[in-house]
PAVEXSE-365219 format. One record per residue (C-alpha): residue in three letters; residue number from 1; chain; x, y, z. Coordinates in Angstrom, 3 decimals, padded with zeros to 6 digits. Layout:
N
aa/i/ch/px/py/pz
ala/NUM/A/X/Y/Z
...
END
This chain:
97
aa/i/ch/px/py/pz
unk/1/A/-022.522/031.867/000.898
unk/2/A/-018.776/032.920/000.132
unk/3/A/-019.524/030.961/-003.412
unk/4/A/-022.750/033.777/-004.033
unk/5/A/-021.155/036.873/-002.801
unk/6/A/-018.061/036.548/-005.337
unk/7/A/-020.263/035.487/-007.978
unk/8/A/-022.313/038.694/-007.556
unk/9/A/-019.238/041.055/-006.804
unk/10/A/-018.227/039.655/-010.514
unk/11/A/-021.303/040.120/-011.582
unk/12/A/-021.553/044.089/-010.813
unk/13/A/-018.151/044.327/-012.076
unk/14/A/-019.154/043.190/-015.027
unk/15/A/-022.404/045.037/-015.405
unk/16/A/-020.530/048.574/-014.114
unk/17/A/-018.505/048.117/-016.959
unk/18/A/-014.964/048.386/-015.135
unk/19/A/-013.680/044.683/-015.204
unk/20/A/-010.674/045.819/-017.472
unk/21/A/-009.819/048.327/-014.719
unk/22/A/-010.437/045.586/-011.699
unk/23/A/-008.087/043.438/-013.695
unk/24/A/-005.442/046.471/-013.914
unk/25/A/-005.543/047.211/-010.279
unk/26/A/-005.285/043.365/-009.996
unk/27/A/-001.994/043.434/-012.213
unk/28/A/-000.314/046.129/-010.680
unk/29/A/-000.920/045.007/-007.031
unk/30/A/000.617/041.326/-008.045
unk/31/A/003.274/042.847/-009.507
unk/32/A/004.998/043.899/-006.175
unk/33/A/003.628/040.560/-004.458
unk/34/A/005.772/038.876/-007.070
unk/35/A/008.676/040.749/-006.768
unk/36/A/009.235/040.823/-003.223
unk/37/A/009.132/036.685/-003.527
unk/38/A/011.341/036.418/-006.302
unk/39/A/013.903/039.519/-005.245
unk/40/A/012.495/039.930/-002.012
unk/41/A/011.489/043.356/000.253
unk/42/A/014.862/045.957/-000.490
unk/43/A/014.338/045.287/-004.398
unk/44/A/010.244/045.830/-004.395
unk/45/A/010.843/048.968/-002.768
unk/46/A/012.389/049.969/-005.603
unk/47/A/009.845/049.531/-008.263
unk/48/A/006.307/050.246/-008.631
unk/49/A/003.631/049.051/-011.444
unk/50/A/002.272/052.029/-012.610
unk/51/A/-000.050/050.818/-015.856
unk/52/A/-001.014/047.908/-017.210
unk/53/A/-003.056/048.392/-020.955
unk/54/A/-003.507/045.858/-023.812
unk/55/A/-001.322/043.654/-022.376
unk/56/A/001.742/045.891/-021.281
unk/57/A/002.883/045.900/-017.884
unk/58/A/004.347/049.438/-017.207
unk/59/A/006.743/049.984/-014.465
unk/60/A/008.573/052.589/-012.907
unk/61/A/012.423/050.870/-011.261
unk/62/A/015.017/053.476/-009.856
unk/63/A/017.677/052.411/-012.120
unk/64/A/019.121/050.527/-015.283
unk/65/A/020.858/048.050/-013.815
unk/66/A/017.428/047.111/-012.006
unk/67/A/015.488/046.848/-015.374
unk/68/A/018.142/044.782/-016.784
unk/69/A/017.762/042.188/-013.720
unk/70/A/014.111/042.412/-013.931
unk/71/A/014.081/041.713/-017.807
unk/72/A/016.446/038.740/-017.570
unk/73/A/013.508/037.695/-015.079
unk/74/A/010.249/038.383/-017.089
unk/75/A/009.108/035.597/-018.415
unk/76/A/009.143/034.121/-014.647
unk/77/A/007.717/037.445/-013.794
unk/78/A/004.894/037.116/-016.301
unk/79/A/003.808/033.333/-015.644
unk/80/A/003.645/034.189/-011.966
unk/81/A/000.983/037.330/-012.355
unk/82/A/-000.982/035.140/-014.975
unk/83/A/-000.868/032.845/-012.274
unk/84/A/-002.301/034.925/-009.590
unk/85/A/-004.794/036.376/-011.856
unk/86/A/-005.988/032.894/-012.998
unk/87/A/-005.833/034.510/-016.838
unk/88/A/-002.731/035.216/-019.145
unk/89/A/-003.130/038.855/-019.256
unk/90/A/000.147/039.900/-018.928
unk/91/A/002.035/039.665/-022.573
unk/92/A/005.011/042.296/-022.156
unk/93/A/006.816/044.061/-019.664
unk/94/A/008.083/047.506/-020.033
unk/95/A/010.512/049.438/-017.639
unk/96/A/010.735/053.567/-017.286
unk/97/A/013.504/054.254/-015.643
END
């Protein structure tokens, strides 16, 4: 039953023309799951996804110094939202500060 119901909620997804949205939201909601397990709670706190378009990542952090540790990260960052997506959506990273 479980198997049918996600198979139709994909389905209406698709046919409501928003799966490139449901994949955003998706993006942006792993992106503090995978945070808080790499840098854990105090440093998710202090960022928040805000966008993710054609493959960029956008992401508001509270300072430099917190990009900078983030970007030394990102290609652990990256594999680990691909991962939890189950697709490799997630080509760049870019911080706002």
């Amino acid at each position: 039953m479980l198997v049918s119901i996600n198979y139709d909620l994909r389905k209406s997804i698709n046919k409501a023309g928003i799966n490139k949205q449901v994949k955003a939201a998706q993006v942006c909601q792993f992106w503090q799951e995978v945070i808080k397990s790499i840098f854990g709670q105090k440093v998710a706190e202090k960022s928040q996804a805000i966008k993710f378009k054609n493959g960029a990542l956008t992401v508001a952090v509270l300072s430099s110094v917190l990009a900078q540790e983030f970007k030394f990260k990102e290609e652990e960052i990256k594999e680990d939202i691909n991962k939890k997506v189950g697709h490799k959506l997630v080509k760049k990273i870019r911080f706002e500060i």
